[in-house]
N, C-alpha and C positions, 0 to 999 in steps of 0.2 A: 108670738113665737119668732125667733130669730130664726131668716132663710139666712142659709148658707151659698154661698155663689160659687158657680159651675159657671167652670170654661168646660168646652167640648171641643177636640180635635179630632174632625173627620166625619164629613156631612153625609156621608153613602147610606145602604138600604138603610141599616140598620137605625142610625140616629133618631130618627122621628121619632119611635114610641117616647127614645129617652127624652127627648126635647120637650115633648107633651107634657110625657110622666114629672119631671121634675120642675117644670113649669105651672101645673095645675093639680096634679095629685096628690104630692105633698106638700105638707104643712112649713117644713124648714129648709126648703132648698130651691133656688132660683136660678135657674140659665142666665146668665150675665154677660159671656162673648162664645164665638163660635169663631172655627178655624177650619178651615182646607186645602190643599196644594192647590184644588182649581175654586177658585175666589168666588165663581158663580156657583156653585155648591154653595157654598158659605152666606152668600149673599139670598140666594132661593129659598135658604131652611130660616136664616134669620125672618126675611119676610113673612112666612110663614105660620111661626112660632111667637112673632113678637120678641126675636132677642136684642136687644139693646146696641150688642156692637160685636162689630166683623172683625176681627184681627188676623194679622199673621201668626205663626205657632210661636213665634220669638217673643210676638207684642203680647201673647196669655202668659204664658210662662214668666215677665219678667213685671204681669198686671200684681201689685199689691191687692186689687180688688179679688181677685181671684182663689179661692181658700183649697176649692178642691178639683184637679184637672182628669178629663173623662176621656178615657183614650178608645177611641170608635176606628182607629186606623184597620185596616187592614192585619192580620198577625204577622205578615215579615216586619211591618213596623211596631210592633207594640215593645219591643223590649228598647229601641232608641228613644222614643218616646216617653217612654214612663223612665226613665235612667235620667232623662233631662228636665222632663217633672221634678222629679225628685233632690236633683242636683237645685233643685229653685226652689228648694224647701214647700213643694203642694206637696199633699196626699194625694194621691192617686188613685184611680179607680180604670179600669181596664175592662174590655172586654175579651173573651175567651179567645184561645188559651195566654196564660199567662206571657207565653215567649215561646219563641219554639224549640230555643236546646234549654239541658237540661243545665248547663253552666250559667247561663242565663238569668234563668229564672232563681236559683240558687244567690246569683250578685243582687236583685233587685229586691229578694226579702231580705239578705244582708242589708243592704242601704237602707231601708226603708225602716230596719230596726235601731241604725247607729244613728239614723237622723233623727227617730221619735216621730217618725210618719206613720201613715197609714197606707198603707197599699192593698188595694181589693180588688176582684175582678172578678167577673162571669163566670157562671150563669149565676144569677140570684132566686130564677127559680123554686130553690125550694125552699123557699121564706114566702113562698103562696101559702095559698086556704089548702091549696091540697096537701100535696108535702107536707105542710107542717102538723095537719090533723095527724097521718100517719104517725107522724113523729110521735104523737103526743099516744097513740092507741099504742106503740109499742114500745115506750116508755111507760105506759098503767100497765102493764102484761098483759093487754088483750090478745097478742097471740102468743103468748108466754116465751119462752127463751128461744131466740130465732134461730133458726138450723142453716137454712141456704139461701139463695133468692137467683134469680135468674134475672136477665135485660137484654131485652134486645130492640136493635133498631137497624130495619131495612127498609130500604128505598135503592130506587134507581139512578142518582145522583142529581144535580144541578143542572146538567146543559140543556133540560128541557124547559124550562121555566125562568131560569136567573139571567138577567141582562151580560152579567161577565161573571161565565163559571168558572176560567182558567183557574185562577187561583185555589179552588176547591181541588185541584188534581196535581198541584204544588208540593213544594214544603213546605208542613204547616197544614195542610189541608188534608184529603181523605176521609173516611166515615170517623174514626174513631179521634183524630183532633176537631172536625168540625161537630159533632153531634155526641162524643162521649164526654165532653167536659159536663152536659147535661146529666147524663146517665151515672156517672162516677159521683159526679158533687152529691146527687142523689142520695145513693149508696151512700159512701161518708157520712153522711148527717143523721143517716139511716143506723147505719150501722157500726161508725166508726172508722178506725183509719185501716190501711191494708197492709200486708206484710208480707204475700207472695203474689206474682203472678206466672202466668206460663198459657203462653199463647201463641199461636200461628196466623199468619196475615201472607197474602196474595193479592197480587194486582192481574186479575181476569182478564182485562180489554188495555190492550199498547196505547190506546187512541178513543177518544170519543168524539160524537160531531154533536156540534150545538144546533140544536131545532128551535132555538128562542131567540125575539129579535133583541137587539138589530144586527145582532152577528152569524146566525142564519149561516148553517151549509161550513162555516169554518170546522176547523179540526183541533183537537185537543192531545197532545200530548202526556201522558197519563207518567208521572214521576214518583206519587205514592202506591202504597196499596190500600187496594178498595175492598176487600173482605177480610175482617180482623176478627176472630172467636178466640176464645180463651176462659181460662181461670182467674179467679181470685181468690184468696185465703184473704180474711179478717184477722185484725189482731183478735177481734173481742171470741173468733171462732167459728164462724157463720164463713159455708165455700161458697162463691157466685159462679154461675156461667154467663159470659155476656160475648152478644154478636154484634159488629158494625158492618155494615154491607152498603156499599154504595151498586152492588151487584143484583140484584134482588129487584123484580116488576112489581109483587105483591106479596104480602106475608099476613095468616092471620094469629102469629104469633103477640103475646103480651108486650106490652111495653116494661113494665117490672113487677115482678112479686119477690112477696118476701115469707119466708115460710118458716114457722115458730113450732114449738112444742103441742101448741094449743090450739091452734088453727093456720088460715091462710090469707095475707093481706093482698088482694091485687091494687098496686098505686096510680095512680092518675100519670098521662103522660108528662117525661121530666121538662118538658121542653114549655110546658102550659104551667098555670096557677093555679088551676081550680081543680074540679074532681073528672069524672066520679071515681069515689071509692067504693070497693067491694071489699066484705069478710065473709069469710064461712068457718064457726066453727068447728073444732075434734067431732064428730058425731052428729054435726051440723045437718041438716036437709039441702040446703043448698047456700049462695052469695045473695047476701041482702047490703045494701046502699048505705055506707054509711053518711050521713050528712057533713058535711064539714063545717069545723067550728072556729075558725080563723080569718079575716078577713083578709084583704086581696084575692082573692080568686078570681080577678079581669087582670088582662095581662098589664101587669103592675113589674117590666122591666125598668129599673133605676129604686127598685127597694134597697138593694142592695149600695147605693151611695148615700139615699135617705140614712138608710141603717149605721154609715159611714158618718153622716152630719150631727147623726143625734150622740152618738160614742163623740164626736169631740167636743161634745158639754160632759158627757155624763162619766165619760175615763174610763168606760166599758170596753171590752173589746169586740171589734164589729165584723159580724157573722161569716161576709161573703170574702173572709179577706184574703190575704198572698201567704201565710202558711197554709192554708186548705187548697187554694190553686195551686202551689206547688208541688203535694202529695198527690193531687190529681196529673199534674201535667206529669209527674217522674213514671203514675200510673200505665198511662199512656204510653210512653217511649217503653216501659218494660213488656208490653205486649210484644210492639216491633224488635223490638235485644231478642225476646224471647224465641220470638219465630225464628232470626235469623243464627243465634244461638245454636237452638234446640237446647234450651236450659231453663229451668226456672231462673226466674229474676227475684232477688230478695233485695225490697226496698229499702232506700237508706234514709229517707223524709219517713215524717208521721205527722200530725196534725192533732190537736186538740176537735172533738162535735164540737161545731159551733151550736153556742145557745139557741132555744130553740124561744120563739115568740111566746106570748102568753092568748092564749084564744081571748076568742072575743072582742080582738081590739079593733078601734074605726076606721074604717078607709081613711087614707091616707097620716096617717101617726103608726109612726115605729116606736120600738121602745125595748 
């Protein structure tokens, strides 16, 4: 099988899995140079990883060897970055969120279609075993014609754990850009594209302190909001409620359900691959397990580029891509309109389900 060669710009938390993942997991895609502003990132992950070569983001972008560039930057750089990608004729592949205005993101699936690119991005999530089972029980009507579904997702932010949380309290950051791209893309695949939202968002604390080293006792400056709840209306009909909370010690609320005519699907969390799944159905006794029948279910972040390398043999279109991140991202910023409004938002993006896997298939082969 022919790998596809990945440049990566931007060695921070996140890179590892992908470096691993498309290093060893799959079948057609091979890490080929890596880039960083600080050279010893770039230089620590290559050793690591076994990548072949260190470059500057100038020397990937202008490598012929290079087919598909993986943009791991930070989100205030992801829209320069993948803009200059693109201008060098890669496809692109991004991590969440697509860009952070809604202008933005709008020019970058422009480009990306006059160029005959591909552009994809974060989460890939739900091209796992989990997600995608659902997908596939509520496309058989196992829970017959879905009515609403609810999401949510609380926590008490980043400054306790993450070496540099500032940016999560940025632009660009807060609960519902950093942890709804998950929960939305979800939805989406789940359910389709969306067509209202109307929501209310607050920033609870002016300030937070970071309790994690090495920055210890500094202070945070708090510029988004950290509790975002709201609606969504579906085109296909189905209302959601969904909460981001970076306000919240503990919660033993769901991660997502989704609730049909015929019973009730609870789905694995968006942020994972695997399960478990619960159903119960209409008259049911209680929620039994369903197994899942898709493979990936280990955290299999860079399916989404695989799924990207195999579309440019096969002329498919590939799942995780920049029309479904940009319904997602206009999602998003219509909560905050919303709140600050006091108006429903009526979306002007929609997105095609992306295709959904075909169970069964092997660690590491997309298709």
């Amino acid at each position: 099988m022919k790998k596809v060669r990945v440049g990566i710009v931007g060695c921070g938390n996140i890179s590892g899995i992908y470096m691993q993942n498309l290093s060893t997991m799959f079948a057609n895609t091979e890490v080929f140079a890596c880039a960083d502003i600080v050279r010893e990132r770039a230089e620590a992950a290559a050793e690591k990883y076994g990548i072949p070569h260190i470059w500057t983001t100038e020397e990937l972008f202008a490598s012929p060897e290079i087919e598909i560039v993986v943009n791991l930057t930070t989100p205030i750089g992801h829209y320069e970055i993948c803009k200059a990608a693109l201008l060098h004729n890669k496809h692109v592949y991004v991590e969440k969120p697509l860009s952070l205005s809604l202008e933005h993101g709008e020019e970058l699936t422009r480009l990306a279609r006059e160029k005959g690119l591909m552009l994809g991005c974060a989460p890939d999530t739900f091209l796992g075993a989990g997600l995608q089972t659902c997908r596939k029980l509520i496309d058989d009507g196992f829970i017959g014609d879905p009515v609403a579904a609810t999401a949510f997702m609380l926590n008490h932010g980043h400054e306790g754990w993450h070496p540099d949380p500032e940016f999560y309290y940025q632009e660009g950051g807060g609960p519902m850009f950093d942890m709804g791209p998950y929960y939305l893309t979800a939805l989406v695949s789940l359910l389709g594209p969306v067509k209202t939202v109307c929501g209310m968002a607050k920033k609870s604390f002016p300030q937070r302190t970071i309790t994690s080293a090495p920055k210890f006792g500094q202070t945070i400056d708090v510029k988004v909001p950290t509790h975002v709840a709201g609606t969504l209306e579906f085109v296909s009909g189905p209302v959601a409620t969904m909460i981001t909370s970076f306000d919240v010690w503990d919660s033993t609320l769901p991660r997502i359900e989704i609730y049909g005519s015929r019973g009730t699907l609870i789905v694995p969390d968006p942020n994972t691959f695997g399960g478990p799944i619960l159903f119960k159905p209409a008259g049911g006794e209680g929620f039994a397990e369903i197994p899942v029948l898709h493979s990936h279910a280990m955290n299999s972040r860079g399916i989404g580029v695989a799924d990207m390398a195999a579309c440019m043999i096969s002329g498919n279109i590939h799942r995780a891509n920049g029309e479904l991140a940009n319904h997602v991202l206009e999602i998003m910023h219509a909560f905050h309109t919303s709140s600050e409004s006091k108006r429903y938002a009526e979306l002007v993006t929609s997105c095609e389900r992306p295709r959904p896997l075909a169970p069964g298939l092997i660690q590491g082969i997309v298709d």
